[in-house]
N, C-alpha and C positions, 0 to 999 in steps of 0.2 A: 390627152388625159383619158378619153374615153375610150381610146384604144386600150390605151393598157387597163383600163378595169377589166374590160371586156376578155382582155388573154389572161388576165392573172384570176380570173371567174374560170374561164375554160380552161386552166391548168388542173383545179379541182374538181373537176366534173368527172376526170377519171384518175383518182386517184394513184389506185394501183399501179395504171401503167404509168402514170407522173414521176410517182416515188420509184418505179424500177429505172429509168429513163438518168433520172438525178442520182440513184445509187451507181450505175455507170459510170458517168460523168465524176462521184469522187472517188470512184476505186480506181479511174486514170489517174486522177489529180494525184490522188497517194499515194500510186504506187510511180509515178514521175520524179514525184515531189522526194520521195526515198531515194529513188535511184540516182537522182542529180546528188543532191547532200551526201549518201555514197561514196557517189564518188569525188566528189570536190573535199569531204571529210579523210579519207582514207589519203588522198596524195597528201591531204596539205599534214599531214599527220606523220607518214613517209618522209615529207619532204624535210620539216620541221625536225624531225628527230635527226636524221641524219647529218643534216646540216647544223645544227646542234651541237651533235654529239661526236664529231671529229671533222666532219671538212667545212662549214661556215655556210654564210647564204652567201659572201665575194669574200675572195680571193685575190690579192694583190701580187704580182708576180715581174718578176723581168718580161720584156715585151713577149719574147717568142719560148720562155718556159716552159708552158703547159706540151706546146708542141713538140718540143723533144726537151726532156729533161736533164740538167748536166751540175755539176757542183760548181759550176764558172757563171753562173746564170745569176745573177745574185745581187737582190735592190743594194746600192752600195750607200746612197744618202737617206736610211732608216730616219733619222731624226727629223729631215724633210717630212717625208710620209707620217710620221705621227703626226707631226703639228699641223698640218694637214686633215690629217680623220679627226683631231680634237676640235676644229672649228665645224666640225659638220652635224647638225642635228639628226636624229633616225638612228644611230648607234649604238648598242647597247653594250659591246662588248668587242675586244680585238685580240689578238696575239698573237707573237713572233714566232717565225719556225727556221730551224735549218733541216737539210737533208741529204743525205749520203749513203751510200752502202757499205758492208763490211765483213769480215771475219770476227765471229764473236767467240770466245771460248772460256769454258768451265771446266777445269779440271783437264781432265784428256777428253774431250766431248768439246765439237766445234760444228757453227753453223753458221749458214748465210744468215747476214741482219741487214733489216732497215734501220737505218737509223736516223733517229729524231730527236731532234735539239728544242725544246720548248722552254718556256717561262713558266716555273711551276705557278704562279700565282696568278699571271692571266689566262694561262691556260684553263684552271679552274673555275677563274669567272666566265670564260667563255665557254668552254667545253668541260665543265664538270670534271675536270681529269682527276681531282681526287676522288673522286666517286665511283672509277673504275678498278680502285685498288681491291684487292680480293685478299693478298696478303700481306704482311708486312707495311708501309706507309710510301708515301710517294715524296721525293727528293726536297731536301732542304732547300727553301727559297735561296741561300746564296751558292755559288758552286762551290761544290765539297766535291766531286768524282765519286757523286754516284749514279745509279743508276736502276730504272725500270724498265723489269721484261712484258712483253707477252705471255698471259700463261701459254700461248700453244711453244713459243720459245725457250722458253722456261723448261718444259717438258723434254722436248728434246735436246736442250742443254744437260738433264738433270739437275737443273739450277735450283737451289733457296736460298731465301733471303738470309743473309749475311755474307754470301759467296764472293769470294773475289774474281771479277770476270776482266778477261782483255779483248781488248781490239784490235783489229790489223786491219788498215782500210790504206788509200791512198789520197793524202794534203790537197788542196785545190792548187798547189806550188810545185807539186810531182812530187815531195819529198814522202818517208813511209808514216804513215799515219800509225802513232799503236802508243796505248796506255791502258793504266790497269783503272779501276773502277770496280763500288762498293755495289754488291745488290740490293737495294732497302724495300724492294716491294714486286710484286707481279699482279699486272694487271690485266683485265677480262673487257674489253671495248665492244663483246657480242657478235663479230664477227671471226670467223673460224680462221680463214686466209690472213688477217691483218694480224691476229694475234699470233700466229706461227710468225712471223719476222719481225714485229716489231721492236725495234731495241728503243727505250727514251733516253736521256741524259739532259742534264740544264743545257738552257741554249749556250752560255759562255764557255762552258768546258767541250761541247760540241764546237766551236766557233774557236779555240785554242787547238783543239783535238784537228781540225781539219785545216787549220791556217788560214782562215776565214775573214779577222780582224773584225769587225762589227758588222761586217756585211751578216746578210740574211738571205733564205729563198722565197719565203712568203710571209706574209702578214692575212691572216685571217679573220675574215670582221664577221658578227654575230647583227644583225637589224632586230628591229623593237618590233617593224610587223613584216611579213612576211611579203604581202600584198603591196610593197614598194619600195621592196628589191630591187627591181628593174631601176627605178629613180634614184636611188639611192645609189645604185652601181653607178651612173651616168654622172652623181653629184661627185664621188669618189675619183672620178676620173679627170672632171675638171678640175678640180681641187688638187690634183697631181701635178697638174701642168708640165707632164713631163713625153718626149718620144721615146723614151725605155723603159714603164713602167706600163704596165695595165691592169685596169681592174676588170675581173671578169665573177661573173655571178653563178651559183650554180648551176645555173640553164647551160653553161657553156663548159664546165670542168667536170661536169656530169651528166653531157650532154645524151648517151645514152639512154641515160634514165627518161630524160625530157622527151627522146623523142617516143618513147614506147610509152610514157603516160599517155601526148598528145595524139598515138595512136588507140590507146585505148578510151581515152572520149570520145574519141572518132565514134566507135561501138556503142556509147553510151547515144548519142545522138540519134542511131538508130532503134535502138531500144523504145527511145522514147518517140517515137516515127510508130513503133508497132503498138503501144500502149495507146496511141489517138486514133491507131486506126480502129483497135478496137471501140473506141469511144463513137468515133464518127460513124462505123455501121451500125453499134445499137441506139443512137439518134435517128439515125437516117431509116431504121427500120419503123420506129417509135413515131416519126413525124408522117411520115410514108401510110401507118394504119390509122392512125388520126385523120387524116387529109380525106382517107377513101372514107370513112365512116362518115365523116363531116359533110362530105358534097348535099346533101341538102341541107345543110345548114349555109354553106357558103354559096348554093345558088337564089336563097332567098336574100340572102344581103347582097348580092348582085342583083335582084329582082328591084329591092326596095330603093336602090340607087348607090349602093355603096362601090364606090371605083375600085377595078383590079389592086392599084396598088396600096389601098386601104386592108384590102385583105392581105395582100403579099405583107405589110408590115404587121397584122396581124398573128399571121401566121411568125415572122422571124421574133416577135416579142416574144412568142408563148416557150420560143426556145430557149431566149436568151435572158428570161427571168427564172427559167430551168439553171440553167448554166450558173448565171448568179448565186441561186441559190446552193448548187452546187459547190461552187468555189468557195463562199463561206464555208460551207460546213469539211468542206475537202482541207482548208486551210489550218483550220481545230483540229484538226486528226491529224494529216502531217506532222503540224507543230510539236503536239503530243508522242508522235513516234521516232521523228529526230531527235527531239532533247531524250528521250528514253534510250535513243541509241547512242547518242550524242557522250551521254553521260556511261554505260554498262556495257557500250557496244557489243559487236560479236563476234566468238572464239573463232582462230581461222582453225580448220582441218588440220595445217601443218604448218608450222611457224617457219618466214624465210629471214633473212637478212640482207641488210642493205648499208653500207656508208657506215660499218660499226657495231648496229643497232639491230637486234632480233626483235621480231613484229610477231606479236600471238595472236593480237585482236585489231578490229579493225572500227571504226568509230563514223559516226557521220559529222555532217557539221552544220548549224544550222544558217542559214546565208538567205541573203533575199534574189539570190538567184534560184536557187532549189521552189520558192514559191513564185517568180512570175514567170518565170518560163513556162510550169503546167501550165499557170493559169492563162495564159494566153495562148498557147496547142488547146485549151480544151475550148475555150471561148471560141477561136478561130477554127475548129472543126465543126463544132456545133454549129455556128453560125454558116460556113461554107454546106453540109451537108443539108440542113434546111432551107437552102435556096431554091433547088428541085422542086420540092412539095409545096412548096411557095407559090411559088411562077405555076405552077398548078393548077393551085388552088385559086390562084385570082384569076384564073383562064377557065374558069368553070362555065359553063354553058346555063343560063338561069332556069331556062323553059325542059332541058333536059334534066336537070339536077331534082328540081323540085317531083318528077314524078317519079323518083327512087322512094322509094318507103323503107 
């Protein structure tokens, strides 16, 4: 105890260089503390929208789908797999899909089409799909043969709504695939490439249209959080209990994406590698001018019988009541600029797209990872770079120290 009076007395003895010392130590902490929540805020923001807003956090697919896609690939016992995701807790949202390619045409005006067979009404609850309408409305819950373009589709169809459009595509039975269909809406899903092809239609008249019978190609589930995904994927799978079916998670149907985030926290890691180094040399210079000033003061407490490493703990307390006090106050100000960010974030230079979804701004997030990570780089450099001046200072010579003036 009387240690630490002693170093929490001789922290204010020099104030100045105390407070520059601690203002170090939270301009690391805050500018860590941003950088992590950064970037943990921006993926999961990325991640969440997209997955969202047209492909899900899992995906339920025929076993080997994803890896080559084919209109033969196709969960045949649907009503299995629902009853299945209905017993599973962490679910917030599902919806059936088909998919094929095609001949679409308006008039004398033809183009290639994706086409997609969804459930207007869970598509909606899962993926906002009437919220992507821009003109006209989006397909009567029962099948009626209509249908929604892409605006970029749309355009080069010269399509509007009321048009009557046909298909030409080929049956999952070899036979010709081709009916006509109403246009009741065009839709804008934010992405430039997906809305040039995308053609929708109810999933039953896609599933008529292509000889399908109740078969399906995916089922797309939406999760309540994000953060147990992973588990969630793994509960979906047992709950299948099936060798033809898989559930797989966005990490793995957008695995690009994954792996060029996990290489950009790669970067963030070093970031914050060069933000402690900062921190660790203005300690280390800070303890360093301390120690040499101090040698008469610490050769008289070796004089009077104080053991080396009553000083060496002296000296690392003086740090790590710095550091503390840093952290606190590093911690307020953080918090303060994450939620600020959190909430208003900030405009990018040039808006990209991803999964759909056009991205202007960019958002942090506030997480108890973004504050113990600094706070432990900055505690454990402080601590690590005051060991030197330490081992020191309780190595001072009594009888040489005392005749410094």
């Amino acid at each position: 105890m009387m240690t630490f009076t002693i170093a929490l007395r001789n922290i204010f003895r020099q104030k100045r260089r105390s407070v520059l010392t601690i203002s170090t130590m939270v301009g690391g902490f805050v500018l860590a503390a941003i950088s992590i929540a950064w970037s943990d805020g921006t993926y999961s923001n990325v991640i969440n929208m997209f997955t969202r807003n047209q492909l899900g956090h899992i995906q339920i697919h025929h076993h080997d789908y994803l890896e080559r896609r084919s209109i033969h690939k196709t969960i045949d016992s649907v009503r299995a797999v629902v009853s299945a995701l209905d017993t599973l807790n962490g679910i917030q949202a599902w919806t059936p899909r088909v998919y094929a390619a095609g001949l679409a045409s308006v008039d004398d005006n033809s183009s290639a089409a994706r086409i997609i067979g969804i459930d207007p009404e869970s598509e909606g609850r899962a993926t906002r799909f009437d919220r992507k309408i821009t003109d006209g409305s989006t397909m009567a819950a029962e099948p009626s043969h209509q249908a929604v373009l892409g605006n970029g589709l749309a355009t080069r169809l010269e399509a509007k709504v009321g048009d009557s459009l046909v298909i030409v595509s080929q049956a999952a039975d070899g036979s010709i695939a081709n009916d006509i269909y109403e246009i009741v809406g065009i839709a804008s899903s934010g992405d430039r490439m997906t809305d040039q092809t995308s053609l929708y239609l109810h999933i039953t008249d896609a599933q008529q249209l292509f000889v399908l019978g109740d078969r399906i190609h995916e089922i797309a589930v939406i999760a309540n959080d994000l953060d147990y995904v992973d588990d969630l994927t793994e509960n979906i799978q047992t709950a299948l209990n099936s060798a033809t079916l898989d559930a797989a998670s966005w990490k793995e149907f957008a695995h690009s994406f994954y792996i060029a985030m996990k290489a950009d926290q790669q970067g963030a890691w070093i970031m914050l590698f060069v933000i402690m180094l900062v921190v660790a040399v203005g300690v280390l210079n800070t303890v360093l001018m301390t120690v040499l000033e101090r040698r008469r003061e610490y050769g008289v407490l070796r004089a009077i019988g104080t053991a080396p490493k009553q000083v060496f703990t002296l000296v690392i307390l003086e740090v790590m009541i710095m550091a503390v006090m840093s952290l606190a106050i590093g911690a307020g100000l953080a918090y303060l600029a994450n939620y600020a960010l959190s909430i208003h974030g900030i405009d990018m230079p040039q808006a990209f797209t991803y999964g759909g979804v056009e991205f202007t701004t960019m958002y942090t997030e506030i997480n108890l990872r973004s504050f113990y990570l600094p706070a432990l780089a900055v505690a454990l450099s402080a601590a690590i770079v005051a060991i030197v001046p330490a081992t020191r200072a309780a190595h001072i010579e009594p009888a040489k120290a005392m005749r410094l003036h």
